[in-house]
SEGUTOR-573031 format. One record per residue (C-alpha): residue number from 0; residue in one letter; x, z, y. Coordinates in steps of 0.1 Angstrom, whole numbers, plus 5000, padded with zeros to 4 digits. Example, Ala and Ser with C-alpha at 12.3 -4.5 7.8 and 13.67 -1.06 7.14 Angstrom:
<pts>
0, a, 5123, 5078, 4955
1, s, 5137, 5071, 4989
</pts>
This chain:
<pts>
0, x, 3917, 3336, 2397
1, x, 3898, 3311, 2423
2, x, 3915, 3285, 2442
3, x, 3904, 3287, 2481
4, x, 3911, 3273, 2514
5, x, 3898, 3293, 2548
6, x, 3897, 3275, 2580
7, x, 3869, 3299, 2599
8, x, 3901, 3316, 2609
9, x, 3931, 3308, 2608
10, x, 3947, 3281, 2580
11, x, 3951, 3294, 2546
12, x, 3951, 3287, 2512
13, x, 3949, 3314, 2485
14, x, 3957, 3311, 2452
15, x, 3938, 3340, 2434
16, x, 3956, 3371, 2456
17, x, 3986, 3347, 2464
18, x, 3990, 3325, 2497
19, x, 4002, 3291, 2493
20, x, 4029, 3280, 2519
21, x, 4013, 3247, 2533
22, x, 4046, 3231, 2551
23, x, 4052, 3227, 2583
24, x, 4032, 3221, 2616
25, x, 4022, 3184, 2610
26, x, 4016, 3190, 2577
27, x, 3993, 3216, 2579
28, x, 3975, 3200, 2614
29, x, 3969, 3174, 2590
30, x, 3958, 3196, 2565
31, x, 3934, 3210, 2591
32, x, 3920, 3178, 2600
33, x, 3910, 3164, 2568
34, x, 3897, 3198, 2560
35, x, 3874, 3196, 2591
36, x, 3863, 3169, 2582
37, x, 3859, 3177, 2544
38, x, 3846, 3147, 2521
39, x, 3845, 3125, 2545
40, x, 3872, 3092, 2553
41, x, 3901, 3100, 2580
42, x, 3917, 3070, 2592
43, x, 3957, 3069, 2593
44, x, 3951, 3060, 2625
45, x, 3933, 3088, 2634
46, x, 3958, 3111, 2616
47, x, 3986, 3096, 2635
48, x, 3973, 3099, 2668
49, x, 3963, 3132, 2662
50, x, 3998, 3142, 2647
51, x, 4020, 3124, 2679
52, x, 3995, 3126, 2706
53, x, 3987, 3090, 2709
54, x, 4023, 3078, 2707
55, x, 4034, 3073, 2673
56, x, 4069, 3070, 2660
57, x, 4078, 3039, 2646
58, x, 4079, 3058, 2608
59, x, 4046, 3076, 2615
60, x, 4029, 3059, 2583
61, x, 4060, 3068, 2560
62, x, 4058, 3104, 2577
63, x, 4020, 3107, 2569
64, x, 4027, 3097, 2533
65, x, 4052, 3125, 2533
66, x, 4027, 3150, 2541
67, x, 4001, 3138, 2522
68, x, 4022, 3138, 2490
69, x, 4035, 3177, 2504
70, x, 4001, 3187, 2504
71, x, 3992, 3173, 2473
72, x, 4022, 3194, 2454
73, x, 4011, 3227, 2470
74, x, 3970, 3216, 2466
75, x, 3952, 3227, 2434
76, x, 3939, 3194, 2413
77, x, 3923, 3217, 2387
78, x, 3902, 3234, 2408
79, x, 3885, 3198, 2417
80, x, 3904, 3197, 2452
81, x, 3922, 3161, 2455
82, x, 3936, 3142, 2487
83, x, 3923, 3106, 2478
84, x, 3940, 3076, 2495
85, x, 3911, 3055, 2502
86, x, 3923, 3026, 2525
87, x, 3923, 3029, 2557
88, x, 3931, 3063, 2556
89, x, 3927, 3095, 2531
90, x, 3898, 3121, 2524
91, x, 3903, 3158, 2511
92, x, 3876, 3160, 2482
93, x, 3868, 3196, 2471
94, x, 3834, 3216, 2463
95, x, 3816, 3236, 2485
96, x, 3827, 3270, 2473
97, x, 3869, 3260, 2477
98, x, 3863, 3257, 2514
99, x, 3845, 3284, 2534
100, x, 3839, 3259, 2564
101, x, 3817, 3240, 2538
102, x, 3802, 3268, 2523
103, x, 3793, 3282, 2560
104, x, 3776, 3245, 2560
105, x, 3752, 3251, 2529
106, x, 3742, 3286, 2540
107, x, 3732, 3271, 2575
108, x, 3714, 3242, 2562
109, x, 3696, 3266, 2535
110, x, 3691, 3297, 2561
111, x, 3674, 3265, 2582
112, x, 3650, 3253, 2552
113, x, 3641, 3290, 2547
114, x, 3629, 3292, 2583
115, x, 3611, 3256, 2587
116, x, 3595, 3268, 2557
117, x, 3586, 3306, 2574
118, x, 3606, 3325, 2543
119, x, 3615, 3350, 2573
120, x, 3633, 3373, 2549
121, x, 3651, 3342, 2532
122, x, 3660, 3326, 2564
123, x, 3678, 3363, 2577
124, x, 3697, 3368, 2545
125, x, 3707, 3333, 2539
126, x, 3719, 3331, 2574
127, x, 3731, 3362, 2574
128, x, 3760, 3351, 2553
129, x, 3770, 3321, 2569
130, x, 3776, 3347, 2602
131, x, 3794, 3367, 2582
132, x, 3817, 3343, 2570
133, x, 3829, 3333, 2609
134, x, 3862, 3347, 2620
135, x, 3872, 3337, 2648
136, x, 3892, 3324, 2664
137, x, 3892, 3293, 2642
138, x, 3928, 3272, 2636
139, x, 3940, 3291, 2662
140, x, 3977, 3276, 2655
141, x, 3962, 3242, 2653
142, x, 3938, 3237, 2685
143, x, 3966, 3225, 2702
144, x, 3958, 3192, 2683
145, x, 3931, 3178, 2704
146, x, 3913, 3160, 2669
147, x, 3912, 3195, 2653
148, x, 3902, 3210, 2685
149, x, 3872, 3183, 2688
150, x, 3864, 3196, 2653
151, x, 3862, 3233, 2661
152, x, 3842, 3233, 2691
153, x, 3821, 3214, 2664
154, x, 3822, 3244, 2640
155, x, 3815, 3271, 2671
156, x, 3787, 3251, 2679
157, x, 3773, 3254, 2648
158, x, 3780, 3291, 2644
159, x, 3762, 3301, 2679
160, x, 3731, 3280, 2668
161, x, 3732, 3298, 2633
162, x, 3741, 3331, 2649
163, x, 3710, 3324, 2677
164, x, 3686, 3316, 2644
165, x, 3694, 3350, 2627
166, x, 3701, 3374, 2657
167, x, 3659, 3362, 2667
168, x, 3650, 3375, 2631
169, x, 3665, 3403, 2631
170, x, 3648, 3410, 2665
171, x, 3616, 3403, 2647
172, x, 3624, 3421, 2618
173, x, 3630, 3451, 2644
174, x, 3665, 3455, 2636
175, x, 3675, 3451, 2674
176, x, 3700, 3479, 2675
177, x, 3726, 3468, 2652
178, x, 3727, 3436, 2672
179, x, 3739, 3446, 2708
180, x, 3774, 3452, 2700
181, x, 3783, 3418, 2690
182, x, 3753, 3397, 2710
183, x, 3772, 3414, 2742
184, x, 3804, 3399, 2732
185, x, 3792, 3367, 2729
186, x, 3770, 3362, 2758
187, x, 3810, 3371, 2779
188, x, 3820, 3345, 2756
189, x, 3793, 3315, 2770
190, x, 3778, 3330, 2796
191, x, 3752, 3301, 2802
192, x, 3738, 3301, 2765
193, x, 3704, 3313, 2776
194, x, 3693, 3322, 2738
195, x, 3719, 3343, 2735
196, x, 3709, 3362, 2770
197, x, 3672, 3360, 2756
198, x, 3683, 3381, 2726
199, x, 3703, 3407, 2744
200, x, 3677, 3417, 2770
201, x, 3651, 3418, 2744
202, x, 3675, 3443, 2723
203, x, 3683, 3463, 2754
204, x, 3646, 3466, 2760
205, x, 3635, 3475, 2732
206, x, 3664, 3501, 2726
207, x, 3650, 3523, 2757
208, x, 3677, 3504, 2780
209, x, 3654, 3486, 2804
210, x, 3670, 3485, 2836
211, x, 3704, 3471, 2817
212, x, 3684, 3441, 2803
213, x, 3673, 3437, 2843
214, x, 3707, 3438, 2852
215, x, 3719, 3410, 2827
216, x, 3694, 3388, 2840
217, x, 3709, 3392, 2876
218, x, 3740, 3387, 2870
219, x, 3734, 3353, 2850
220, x, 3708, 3341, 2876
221, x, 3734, 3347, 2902
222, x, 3760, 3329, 2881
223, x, 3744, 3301, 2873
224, x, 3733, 3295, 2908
225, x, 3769, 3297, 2920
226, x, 3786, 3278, 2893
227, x, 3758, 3253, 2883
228, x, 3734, 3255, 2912
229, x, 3707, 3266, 2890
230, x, 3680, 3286, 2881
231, x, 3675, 3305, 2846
232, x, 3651, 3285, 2822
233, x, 3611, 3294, 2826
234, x, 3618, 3313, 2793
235, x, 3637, 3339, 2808
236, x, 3616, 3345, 2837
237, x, 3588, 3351, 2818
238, x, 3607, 3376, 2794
239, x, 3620, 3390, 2831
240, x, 3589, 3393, 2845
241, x, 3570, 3409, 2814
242, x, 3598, 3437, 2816
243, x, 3588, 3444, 2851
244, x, 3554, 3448, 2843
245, x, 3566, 3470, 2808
246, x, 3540, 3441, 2787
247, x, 3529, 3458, 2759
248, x, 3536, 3425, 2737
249, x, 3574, 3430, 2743
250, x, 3572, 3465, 2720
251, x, 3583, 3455, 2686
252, x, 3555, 3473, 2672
253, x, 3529, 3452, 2686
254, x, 3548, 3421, 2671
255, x, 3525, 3405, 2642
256, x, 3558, 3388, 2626
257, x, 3595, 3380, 2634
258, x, 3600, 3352, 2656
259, x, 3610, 3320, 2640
260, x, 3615, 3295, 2670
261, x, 3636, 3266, 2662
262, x, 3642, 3243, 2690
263, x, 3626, 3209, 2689
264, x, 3629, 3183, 2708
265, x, 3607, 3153, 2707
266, x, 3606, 3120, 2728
267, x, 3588, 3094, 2715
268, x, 3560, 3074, 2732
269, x, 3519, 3073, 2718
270, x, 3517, 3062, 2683
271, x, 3499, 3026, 2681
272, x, 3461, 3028, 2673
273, x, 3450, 3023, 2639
274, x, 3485, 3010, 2628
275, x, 3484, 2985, 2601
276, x, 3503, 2964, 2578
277, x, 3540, 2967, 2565
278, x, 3526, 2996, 2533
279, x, 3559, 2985, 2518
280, x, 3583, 2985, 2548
281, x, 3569, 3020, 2560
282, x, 3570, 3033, 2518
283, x, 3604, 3021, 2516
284, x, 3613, 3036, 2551
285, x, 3602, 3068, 2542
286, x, 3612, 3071, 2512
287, x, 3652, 3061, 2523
288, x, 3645, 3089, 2550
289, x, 3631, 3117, 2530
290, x, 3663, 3110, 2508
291, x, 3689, 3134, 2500
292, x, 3718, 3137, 2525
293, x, 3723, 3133, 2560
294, x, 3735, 3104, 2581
295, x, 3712, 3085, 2564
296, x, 3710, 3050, 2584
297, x, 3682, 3024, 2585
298, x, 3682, 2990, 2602
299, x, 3651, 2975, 2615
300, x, 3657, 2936, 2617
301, x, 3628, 2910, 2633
302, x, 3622, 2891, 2666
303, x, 3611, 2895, 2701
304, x, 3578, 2910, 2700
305, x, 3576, 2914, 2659
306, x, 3570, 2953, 2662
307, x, 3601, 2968, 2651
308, x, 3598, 2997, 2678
309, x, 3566, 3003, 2670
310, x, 3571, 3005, 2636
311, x, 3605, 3030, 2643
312, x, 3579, 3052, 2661
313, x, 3549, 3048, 2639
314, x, 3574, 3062, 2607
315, x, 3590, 3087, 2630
316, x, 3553, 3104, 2634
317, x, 3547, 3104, 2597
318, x, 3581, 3123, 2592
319, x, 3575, 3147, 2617
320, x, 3577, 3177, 2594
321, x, 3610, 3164, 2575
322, x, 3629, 3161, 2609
323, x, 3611, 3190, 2622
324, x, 3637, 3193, 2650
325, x, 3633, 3166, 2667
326, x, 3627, 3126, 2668
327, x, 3641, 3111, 2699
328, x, 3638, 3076, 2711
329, x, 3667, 3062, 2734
330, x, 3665, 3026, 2747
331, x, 3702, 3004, 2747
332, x, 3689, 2979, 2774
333, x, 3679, 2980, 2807
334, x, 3646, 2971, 2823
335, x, 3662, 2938, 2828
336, x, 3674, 2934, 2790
337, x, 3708, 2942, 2798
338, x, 3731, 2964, 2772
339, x, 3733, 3000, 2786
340, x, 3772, 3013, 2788
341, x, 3776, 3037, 2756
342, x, 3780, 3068, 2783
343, x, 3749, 3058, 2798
344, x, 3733, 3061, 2765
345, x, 3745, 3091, 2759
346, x, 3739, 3112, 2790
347, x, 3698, 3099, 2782
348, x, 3702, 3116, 2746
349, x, 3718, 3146, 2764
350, x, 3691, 3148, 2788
351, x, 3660, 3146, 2762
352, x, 3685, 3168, 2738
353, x, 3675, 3195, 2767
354, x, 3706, 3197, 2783
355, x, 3703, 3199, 2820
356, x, 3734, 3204, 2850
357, x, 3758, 3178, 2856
358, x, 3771, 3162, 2827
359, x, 3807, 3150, 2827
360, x, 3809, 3115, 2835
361, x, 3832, 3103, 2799
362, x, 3819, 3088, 2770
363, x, 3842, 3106, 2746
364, x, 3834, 3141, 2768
365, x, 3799, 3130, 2764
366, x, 3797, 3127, 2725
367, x, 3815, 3158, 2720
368, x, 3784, 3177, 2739
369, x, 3760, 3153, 2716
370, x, 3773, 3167, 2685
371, x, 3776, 3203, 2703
372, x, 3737, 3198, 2708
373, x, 3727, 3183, 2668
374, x, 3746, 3204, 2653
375, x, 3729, 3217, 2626
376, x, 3698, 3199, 2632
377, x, 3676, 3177, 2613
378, x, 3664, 3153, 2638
379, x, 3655, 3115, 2636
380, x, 3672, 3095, 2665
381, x, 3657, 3056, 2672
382, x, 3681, 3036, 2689
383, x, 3659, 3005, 2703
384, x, 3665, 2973, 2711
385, x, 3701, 2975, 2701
386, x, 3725, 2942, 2713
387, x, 3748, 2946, 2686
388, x, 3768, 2967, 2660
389, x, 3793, 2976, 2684
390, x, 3767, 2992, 2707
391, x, 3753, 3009, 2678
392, x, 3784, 3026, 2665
393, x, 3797, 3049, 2688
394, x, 3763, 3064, 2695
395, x, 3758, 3073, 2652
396, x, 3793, 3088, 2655
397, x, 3783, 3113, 2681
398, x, 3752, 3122, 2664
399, x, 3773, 3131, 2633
400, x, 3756, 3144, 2602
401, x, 3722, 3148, 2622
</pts>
């Protein structure tokens, strides 16, 4: 009998056939949290304003405790899962395959090797099972918590880039059928995800419905002209335009091999000429960089005018195929060599991150659609000409595991 706890769905902890009671609400929203955030330090602080909405009781340390030391009765030590306290706060320790939402992790990051590396038929199986293993809707008796709702959208995210990844193989594999059902369902559910609208029409073609995969792009250019005062992307009116003219390059018989397009997003200025110098800063760089893990941070120190950004750049070019989606540069000061507000930064990185529209005008509202947009990724960010640590700090925190 195996010890596991499901969170793509609703909480639950199974012991073998048996379900585990996990205590009541607070407990289990912070239960939810830590699990969320799986391996990884939550402040008490966190935990309490997540629990009481910002406002505390005077006992909500001693409360937290309480839970902590419920959830550890109920929890399963032998199966490696522990709740450490690790001041300030606590962390849920468990392996992968205890906690679906980390397992859906590995199989994403695996299915996205697979493809970088054009193992088309790894890629679609690999990935195949992370979408399987999404039930949604996720903590759907804990999203009233706005910490574990932060945390979900987070985990959707995710999903609808992994699901976007395999539902284009399986187009390329010719499998288009199959996928109309549930790419339909989805496209209702975010309406402006133009991948996802990609992928339908070009099932509907191909399945002998033409003039439906016409009407789908209507009905979104119409919408996001209304709601957004857009127009659809240049992909989509090309993919339009070919179905008008019935392109023989849309038939998935004249399709040399599936399509593995992963995003990428690059924005970084000219490499220096004949860069030279600093063999053991760039080795040790690169070799920090190439590391295993994410979140990996490096810190280039010097004066004005020593060469640190072109340094930054100069390494970001020679990684290019280890952060194959994406190295973006963002500047922290101003023309005049003032420090740029965080939500200034931010709605840059958005905007070379591809998003386009208005972007809400809050720096929280704006990290939350930063980690939307990385999720997933492997991607290389340079943050120049920082002022100070402070500056620096909420910007890695949005970017996440990128």
């Amino acid at each position: 009998m195996r010890f596991r706890i499901h969170i793509l769905g609703r909480l639950e902890a199974l012991d073998g056939t048996r379900q585990v009671e996990l205590g009541s609400f607070k407990q289990r929203a912070a239960l939810g949290l830590l699990l969320c955030r799986a391996n990884q330090l939550v402040s008490v602080s966190a935990l309490s304003d997540a629990l009481w909405n910002d406002a505390p009781p005077l006992s909500a340390h001693k409360n937290i405790q309480g839970y902590i030391s419920g959830l550890r009765r109920v929890l399963a030590p032998d199966a490696g899962i522990r709740i450490l306290h690790s001041p300030p706060g606590y962390l849920i320790r468990l392996p992968p395959d205890r906690l679906d939402a980390l397992q859906f992790r590995e199989f994403v990051r695996a299915g996205r090797r697979a493809l970088r590396a054009d193992d088309t038929e790894s890629a679609t199986d690999i990935l195949g099972q992370a979408v399987r293993m999404w039930h949604a809707p996720v903590l759907p008796d804990l999203v009233a918590v706005p910490a574990v709702a932060a945390e979900v959208r987070r985990l959707r995210e995710l999903h609808l880039v992994a699901y976007e990844d395999w539902a284009e193989l399986k187009i390329g594999l010719g499998e288009h059928g199959e996928l109309i059902e549930r790419v339909d369902e989805l496209v209702v559910e975010h309406p402006f995800r133009e991948r996802l609208q990609h992928v339908l029409m070009l099932a509907l073609y191909r399945s002998g419905r033409q003039s439906e995969a016409l009407a789908r792009f209507d009905a979104m250019r119409i919408r996001l002209a209304q709601e957004l005062g857009l127009e659809p992307s240049a992909q989509l009116m090309q993919l339009r335009d070919a179905m008008l003219s019935a392109d023989p390059s849309l038939d998935w018989a004249n399709r040399a091999r599936p399509a593995t397009h992963v995003a990428e997003h690059t924005s970084l200025p000219r490499d220096v000429a004949h860069f030279v110098g600093r063999d053991k800063v760039m080795a040790s760089m690169e070799e920090v960089l190439r590391g295993p893990g994410s979140g990996v941070v490096v810190a280039i120190n010097g004066g004005a005018g020593a060469g640190k950004t072109a340094l930054a750049i100069h390494c970001a070019r020679r990684l290019a195929e280890h952060f194959a989606d994406g190295r973006i540069l963002v500047c922290l000061r101003t023309a005049g060599g003032l420090r740029r507000p965080v939500a200034d930064v931010l709605g840059d990185l958005l905007r070379k991150l591809g998003c386009a529209g208005a972007l809400p005008s809050g720096q929280e509202e704006r990290a939350a659609l930063v980690r939307e947009a990385v999720a997933g990724r492997r991607m290389l960010l340079i943050l120049d000409d920082a002022v100070d640590e402070s500056q620096v700090g909420p910007i890695l925190a949005a970017t996440g595991d990128a």
